[in-house]
N, C-alpha and C positions, 0 to 999 in steps of 0.2 A: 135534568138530574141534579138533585141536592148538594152542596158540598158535604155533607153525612153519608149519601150513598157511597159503597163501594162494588167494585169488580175485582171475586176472587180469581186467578187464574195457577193452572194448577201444569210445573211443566214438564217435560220429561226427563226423567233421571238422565244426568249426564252422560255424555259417551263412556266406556269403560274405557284408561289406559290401557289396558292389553287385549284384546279379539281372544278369548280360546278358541278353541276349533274343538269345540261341542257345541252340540245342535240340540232343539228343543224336540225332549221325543213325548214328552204330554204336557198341559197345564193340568195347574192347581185345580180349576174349575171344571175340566174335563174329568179326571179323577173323582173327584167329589162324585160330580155326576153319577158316576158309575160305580159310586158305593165304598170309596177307599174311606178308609177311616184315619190314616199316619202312612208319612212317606214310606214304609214297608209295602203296606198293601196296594200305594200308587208305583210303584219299582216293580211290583207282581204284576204287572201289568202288560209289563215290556218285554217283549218276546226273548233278547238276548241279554236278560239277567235273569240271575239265579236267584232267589232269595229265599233264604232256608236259615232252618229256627237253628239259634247258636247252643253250644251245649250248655254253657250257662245260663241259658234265657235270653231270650230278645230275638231278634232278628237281625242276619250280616247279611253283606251279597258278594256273590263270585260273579266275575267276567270271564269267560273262556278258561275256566280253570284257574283264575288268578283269583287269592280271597285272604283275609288279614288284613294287614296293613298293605298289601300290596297295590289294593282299590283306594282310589283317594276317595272320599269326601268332604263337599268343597258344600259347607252352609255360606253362603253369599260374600264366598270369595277365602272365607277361613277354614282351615282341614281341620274338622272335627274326631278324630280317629282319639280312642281312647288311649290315654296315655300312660298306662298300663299295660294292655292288652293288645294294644295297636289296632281294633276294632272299632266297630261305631253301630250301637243299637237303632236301626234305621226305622222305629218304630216311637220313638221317642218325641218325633216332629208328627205335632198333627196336621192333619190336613187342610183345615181351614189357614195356616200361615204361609202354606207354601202358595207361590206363584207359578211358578216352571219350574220343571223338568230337565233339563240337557244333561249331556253324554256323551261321553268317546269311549269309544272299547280299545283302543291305541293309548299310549302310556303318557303321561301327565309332563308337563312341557316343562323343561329346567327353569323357565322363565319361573314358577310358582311354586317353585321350592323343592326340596327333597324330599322323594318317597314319591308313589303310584305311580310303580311297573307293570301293573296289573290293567287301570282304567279310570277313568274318572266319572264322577256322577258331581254334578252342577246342580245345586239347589237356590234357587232365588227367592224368596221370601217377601212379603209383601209391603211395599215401602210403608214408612210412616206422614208421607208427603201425598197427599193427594185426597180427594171428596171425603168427605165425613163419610163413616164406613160401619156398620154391625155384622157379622155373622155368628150366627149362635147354630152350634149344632148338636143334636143327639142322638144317641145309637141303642142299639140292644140286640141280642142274640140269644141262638138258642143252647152258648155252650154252657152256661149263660153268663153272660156278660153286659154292662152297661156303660154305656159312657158320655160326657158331655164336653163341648171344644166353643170357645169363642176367639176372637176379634174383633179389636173395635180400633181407631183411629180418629185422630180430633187436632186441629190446628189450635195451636199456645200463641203462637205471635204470627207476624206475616211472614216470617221464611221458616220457624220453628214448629214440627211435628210430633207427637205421641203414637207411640201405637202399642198396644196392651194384647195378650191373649194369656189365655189359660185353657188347660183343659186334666180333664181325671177318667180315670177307668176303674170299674171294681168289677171282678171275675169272680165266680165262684166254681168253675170247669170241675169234674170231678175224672182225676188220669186211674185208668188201672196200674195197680203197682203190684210187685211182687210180696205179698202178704194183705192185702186189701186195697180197697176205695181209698183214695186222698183226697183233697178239696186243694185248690191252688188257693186260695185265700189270696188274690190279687187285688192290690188296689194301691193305683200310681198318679199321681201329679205332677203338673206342669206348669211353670209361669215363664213366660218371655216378654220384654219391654227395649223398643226401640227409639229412639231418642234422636231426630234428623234435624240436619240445622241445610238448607240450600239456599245459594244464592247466587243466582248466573250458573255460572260453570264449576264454581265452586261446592265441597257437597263435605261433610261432616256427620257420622254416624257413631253412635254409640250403641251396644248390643248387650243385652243380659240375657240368661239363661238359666231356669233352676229345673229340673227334673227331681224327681224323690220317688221311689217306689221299693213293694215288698212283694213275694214272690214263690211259686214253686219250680224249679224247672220242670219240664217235662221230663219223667223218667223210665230207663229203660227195665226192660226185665232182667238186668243183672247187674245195673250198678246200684250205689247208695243213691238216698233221695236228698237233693240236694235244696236248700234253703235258703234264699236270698232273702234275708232277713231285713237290710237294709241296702239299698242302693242309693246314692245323691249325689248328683251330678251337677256343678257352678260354670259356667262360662262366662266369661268377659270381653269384649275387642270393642276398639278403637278404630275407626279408620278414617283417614282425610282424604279425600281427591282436590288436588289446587290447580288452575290453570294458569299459567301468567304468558301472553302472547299463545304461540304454538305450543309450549314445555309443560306440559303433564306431569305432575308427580302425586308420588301418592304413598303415604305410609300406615302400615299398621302392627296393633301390637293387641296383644292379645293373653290370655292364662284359664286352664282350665283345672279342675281341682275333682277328683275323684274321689269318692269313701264309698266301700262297699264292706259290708258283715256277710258271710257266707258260712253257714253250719250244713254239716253231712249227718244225716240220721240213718239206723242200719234199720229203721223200722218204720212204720206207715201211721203208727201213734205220735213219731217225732218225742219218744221219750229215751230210748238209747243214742246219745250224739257219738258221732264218730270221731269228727274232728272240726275245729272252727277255724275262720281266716279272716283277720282284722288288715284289711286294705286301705292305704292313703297312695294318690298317685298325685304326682302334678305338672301340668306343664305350662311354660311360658317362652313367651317366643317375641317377637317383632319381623317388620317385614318392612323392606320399602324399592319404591320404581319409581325409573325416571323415561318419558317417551317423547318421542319430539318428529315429527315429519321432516323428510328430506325435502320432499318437494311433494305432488298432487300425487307422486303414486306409488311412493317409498317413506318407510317408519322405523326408527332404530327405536330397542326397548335394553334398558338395564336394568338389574335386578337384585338386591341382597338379600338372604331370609337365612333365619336362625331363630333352632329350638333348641329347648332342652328339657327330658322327659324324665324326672324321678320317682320312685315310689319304695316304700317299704312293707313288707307285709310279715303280720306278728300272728301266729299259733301254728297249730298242726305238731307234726314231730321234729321240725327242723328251726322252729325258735323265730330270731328275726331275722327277714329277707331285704335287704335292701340294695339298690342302685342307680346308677344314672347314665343319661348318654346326651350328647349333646352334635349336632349335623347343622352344620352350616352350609349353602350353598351360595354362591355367584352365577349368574347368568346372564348372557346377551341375547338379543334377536333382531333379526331383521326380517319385515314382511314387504313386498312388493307386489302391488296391483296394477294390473294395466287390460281394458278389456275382458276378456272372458278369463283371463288367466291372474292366477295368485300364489304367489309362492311365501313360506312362513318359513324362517331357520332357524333355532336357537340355540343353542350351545350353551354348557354348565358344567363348572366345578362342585362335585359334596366334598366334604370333609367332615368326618367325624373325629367323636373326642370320647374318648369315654372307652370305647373298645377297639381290638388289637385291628384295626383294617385301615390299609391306605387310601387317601384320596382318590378317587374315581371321573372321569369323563362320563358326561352326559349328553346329550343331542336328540331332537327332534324335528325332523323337515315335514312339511305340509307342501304340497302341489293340488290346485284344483283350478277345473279347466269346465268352464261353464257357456260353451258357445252363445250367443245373441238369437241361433237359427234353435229352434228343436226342444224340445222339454228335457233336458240331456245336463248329466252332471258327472264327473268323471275325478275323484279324489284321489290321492296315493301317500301313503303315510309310511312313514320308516324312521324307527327313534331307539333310542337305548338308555334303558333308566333301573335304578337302584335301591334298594332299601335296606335301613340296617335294623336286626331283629329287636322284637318290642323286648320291654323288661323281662314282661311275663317270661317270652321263648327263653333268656339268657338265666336269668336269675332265679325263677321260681321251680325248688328242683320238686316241689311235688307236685307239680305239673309236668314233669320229663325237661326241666330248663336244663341248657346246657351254655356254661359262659366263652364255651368252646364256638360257637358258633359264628359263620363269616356272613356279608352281608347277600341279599340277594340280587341276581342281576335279570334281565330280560330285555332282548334284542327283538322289536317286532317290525315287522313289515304288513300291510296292509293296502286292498287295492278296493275301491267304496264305488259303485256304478249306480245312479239313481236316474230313472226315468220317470216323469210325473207331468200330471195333465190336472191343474186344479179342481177336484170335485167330480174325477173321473177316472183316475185310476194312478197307483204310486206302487214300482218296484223298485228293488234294493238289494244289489247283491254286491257279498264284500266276502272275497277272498283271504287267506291271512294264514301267515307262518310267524312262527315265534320260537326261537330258544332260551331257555332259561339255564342261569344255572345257580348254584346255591340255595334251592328251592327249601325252605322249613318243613319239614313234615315229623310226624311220630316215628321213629324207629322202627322197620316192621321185623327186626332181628331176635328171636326172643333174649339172647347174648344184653342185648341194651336195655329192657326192661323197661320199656317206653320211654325211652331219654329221646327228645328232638334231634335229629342230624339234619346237616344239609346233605342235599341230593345232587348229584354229578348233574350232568349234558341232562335235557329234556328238550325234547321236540317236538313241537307243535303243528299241525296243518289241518285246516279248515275251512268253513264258510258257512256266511249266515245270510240267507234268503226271505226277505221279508215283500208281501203284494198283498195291496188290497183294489178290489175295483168297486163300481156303484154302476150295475146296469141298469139300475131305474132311481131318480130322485130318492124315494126313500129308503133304500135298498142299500147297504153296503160291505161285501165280503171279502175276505182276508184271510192268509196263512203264514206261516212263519215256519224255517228249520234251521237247526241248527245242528252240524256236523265238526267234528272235533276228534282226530286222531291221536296216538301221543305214545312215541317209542324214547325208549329210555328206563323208562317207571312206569310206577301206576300211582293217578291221586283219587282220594274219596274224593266221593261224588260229583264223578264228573264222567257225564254219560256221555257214550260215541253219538246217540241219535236223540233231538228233541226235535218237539214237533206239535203246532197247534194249529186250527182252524175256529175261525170264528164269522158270524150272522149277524147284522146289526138291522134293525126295522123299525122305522116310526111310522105306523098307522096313521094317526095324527099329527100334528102339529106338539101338542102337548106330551104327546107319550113317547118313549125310547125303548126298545126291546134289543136283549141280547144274549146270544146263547157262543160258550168256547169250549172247545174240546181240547185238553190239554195230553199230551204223552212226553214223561220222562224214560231214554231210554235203561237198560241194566248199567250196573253201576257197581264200584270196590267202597267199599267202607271197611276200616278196620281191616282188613283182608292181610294176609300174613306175607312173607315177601315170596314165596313160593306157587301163589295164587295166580293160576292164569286165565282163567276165566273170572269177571265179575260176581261177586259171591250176594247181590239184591236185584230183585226180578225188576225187570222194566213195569211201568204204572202208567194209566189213562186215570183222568181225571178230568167234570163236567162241572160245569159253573156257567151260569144264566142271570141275569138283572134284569129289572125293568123299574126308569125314570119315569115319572109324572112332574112335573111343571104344574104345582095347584092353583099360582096366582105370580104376581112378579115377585110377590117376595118368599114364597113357600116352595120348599120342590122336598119328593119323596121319594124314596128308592129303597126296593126290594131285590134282596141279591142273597144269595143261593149262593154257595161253595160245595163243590163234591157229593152233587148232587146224587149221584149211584152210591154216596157210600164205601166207596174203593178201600177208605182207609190205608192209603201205600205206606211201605214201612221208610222212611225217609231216612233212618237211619237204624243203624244193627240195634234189632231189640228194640225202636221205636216206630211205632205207629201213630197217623196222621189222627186227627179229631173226629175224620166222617163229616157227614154230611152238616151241614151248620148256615142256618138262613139269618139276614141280619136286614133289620129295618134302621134305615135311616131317614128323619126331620132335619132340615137345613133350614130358616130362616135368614134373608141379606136384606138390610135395609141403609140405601145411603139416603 
């Protein structure tokens, strides 16, 4: 060998300081496969999440009736939740950047700051360290819609990384509206840029974000039409992991910056405006942990993080809207392993600033018990976590804000039973109670006039049952249910019975086929407080794919949504798209 030759070697991203205890429930590249186009449509994937179009455009997800800011989302390790609205358009991230998947339907560890009561959702994103990389991908549909997504990745020096993506969509969907045809005139962009410095143990990431998009909401047959004229979204973080001996630490800091133009028209010409809303929100924050082993089978973690969420918002009849709130938390944890057994505990102080609420107690224990004998896994989860209402809820009164409002709470328990035989068969069943209290919802008084209250006691009791087996190599079938009780109240959409089944078949080597039959059960939307039966019908809905593999670098897939046409009204006065087939080209070339 020359002294010019070299040998690149490429290593693995460092241990994480802190384990969550979320598990990986799909990859990136498995998704793709199957036709997603943005973490939304990889989230619709998974049996026990919800994901349902937001009223002002985009896509949110609910966990077991948990949804807002109550679900964290965690982009590779930062809470992206808008900081505004305390939401997060889960449609925004294409596909081609994400990597994995993970998830807990249990509440978000004090270790990782304040907020998600609700659940977490774990997205990993694809490093900028590793083999020269291309993926280019494109779409099209019959609503109709097109769109294009890349990544690419390249080494600058011997421990320094690049990685680049972009991607765009332009719609032209035509919604019925009350007085005619509309056209959504959609068409959105995306750039993200990742920036990795590793060396040994040591790991240095920088992270950018821009999103920009214009828009129609989906509209109902009795409200206005509402116009997202402009939407643009900046993110920025920071993070270091260092190791020096055993002692982990790791800090990050981060700012996300909002602008959104939203105009109401009372017509389908968009020439009578009704009201407009000039939006600036912003948040910034830092975080930092410190972890260090006790010995082979014990780890203490500490932990500080503080945000602060401001925004103002100028027009409509009430002038200028402005606020802030700022949540600090503290956190310890200790995990111990030994054998089949693992126990996680952490414990946390929030403290907010900004609105009238005291300090709060936080915890979260994890036990899991994974015999050496038996395909056998046996989890138990019980935690108690908080959040304080976004701007929007507090401040924005033509939206029902109310700055009366306290924060929320949720106490869950959780018991996770997973039996699995690699490549032959995987069940899951996971029992769960939860009380909430302080719950954000609409008013259903007509006395209140749609002003947000919090809700007294709710009570939760459930379980989610997920199995799939493969009685032949190519062969592989699955179902999914999900049962959900709930005395106290009623919330929109959140139905006692959901329920899928699905067919998976590779003839060949090269082909994937797949057919799922989806049921949401009846459900309250908007429903008045008097309402005791569910006032929207239960819905089935069919959806089929099928993968080709054309060469190692091409792969194609044809997928089919709502195949019957059901059209379910998904919410009062709105109906679904119908039936809608969508081709995708993928090209990877490392």
């Amino acid at each position: 060998m020359s002294e010019e030759e070299t040998i690149e070697v490429f290593d693995e991203r460092p241990d994480k300081p802190f384990d969550r205890d979320t598990v990986v429930r799909i990859t990136g590249e498995e998704a793709a496969a199957r036709g997603a186009v943005d973490l939304a449509t990889a989230l619709d994937m998974l049996p026990d999440v919800d994901v349902r179009d937001a009223g002002r455009g985009g896509f949110n997800v609910d966990i077991r009736g948990s949804r807002k800011g109550a679900v964290s989302v965690l982009i590779d390790g930062v809470l992206v939740t808008d900081p505004y609205y305390g939401t997060f358009d889960v449609s925004t991230i294409p596909i081609t950047d994400v990597q994995e998947i993970r998830m807990s339907t249990t509440p978000q560890s004090p270790i990782d700051g304040p907020g998600g009561p609700g659940g977490v959702i774990e997205v990993l994103t694809r490093d900028a360290i590793g083999p020269q990389l291309v993926i280019a991908r494109t779409t099209a549909d019959t609503l109709p819609s097109f769109g294009v997504a890349g990544t690419a990745r390249a080494a600058l020096a011997k421990n320094l990384a690049l990685r680049l993506s972009a991607s765009g969509l332009a719609g032209a969907r035509e919604f019925d509206a009350k007085g005619g045809g509309l056209d959504e005139n959609r068409h959105a962009g995306t750039g993200a840029a990742r920036l990795e410095y590793r060396s040994g143990k040591d790991r240095v990431v920088v992270d950018g974000f821009l999103d920009d998009r214009h828009y129609i909401s989906p509209p109902s047959e009795t409200s206005s039409i509402l116009v997202i004229d402009r939407e643009t979204t900046e993110r920025f973080s920071a993070k270091a992991d260092v190791q020096r001996g055993k002692l982990q630490v790791q800090g990050l800091a981060f700012v996300s910056h909002l602008h959104r133009l939203s105009r109401n028209f009372m017509d389908t010409s968009l020439m009578v405006q009704q009201r407009v809303e000039n939006l600036l929100a912003l948040r910034t924050g830092a975080a930092g942990l410190v972890t260090r082993p006790i010995n082979k089978e014990a780890r203490w973690t500490a932990s500080a993080s503080l945000a602060r969420d401001s925004g103002r918002v100028g027009g409509g009849n009430n002038g200028l809207v402005e606020g802030d709130v700022t949540t600090f938390e503290g956190a310890g944890d200790f995990q111990y392993e030994r054998g089949p057994a693992r126990v996680d505990a952490a414990v946390g102080v929030a403290v907010p600033f900004g609105i009238d609420a005291n300090p709060w107690p936080e915890a979260k224990f994890v036990a899991r018990y994974r015999p050496n004998y038996g395909p056998f896994e046996l989890t138990t989860t019980v935690a108690r976590k908080g959040r304080v209402p976004s701007l929007r809820e507090r401040f924005d009164s033509t939206q029902g804000g109310n700055a009366a409002l306290d924060p929320e709470f949720a106490s869950d328990a959780e018991m996770r039973a997973i039996a699995e035989k690699k490549d032959r068969y995987r069940v899951e069943v996971a029992p769960f109670v939860k009380r909430t209290t302080g719950t954000i919802r609409r008013s259903t008084d007509p006395a209140d006039m749609g002003k947000l209250a919090n809700l007294d006691q709710l009570d939760f009791k459930g379980v989610d049952v997920m199995a799939r087996v493969s009685p032949h190599p190519r062969i592989t079938v699955g179902g999914a249910y999900s049962y959900i009780t709930l005395s106290g109240g009623s919330l929109d959409r959140l139905p006692e019975h959901r329920a899928e089944a699905w067919v998976e078949g590779k003839p060949e080597k090269r082909l994937s086929l797949l057919a799922r039959v989806r049921y949401y059960g009846a459900f309250y939307d908007q429903a008045p407080a008097t309402a005791t039966e569910p006032n929207l019908p239960a819905y089935t809905t069919v959806e089929a794919s099928a993968t080709a593999i054309l060469s190692k670098q091409y792969l194609l897939v044809l997928r089919g949504d709502d195949l019957l046409d059901a059209r379910p009204q998904t919410h009062l006065g709105y109906f679904g798209p119908g039936r809608v087939v969508l081709l995708v080209l993928q090209g990877d070339w490392e």
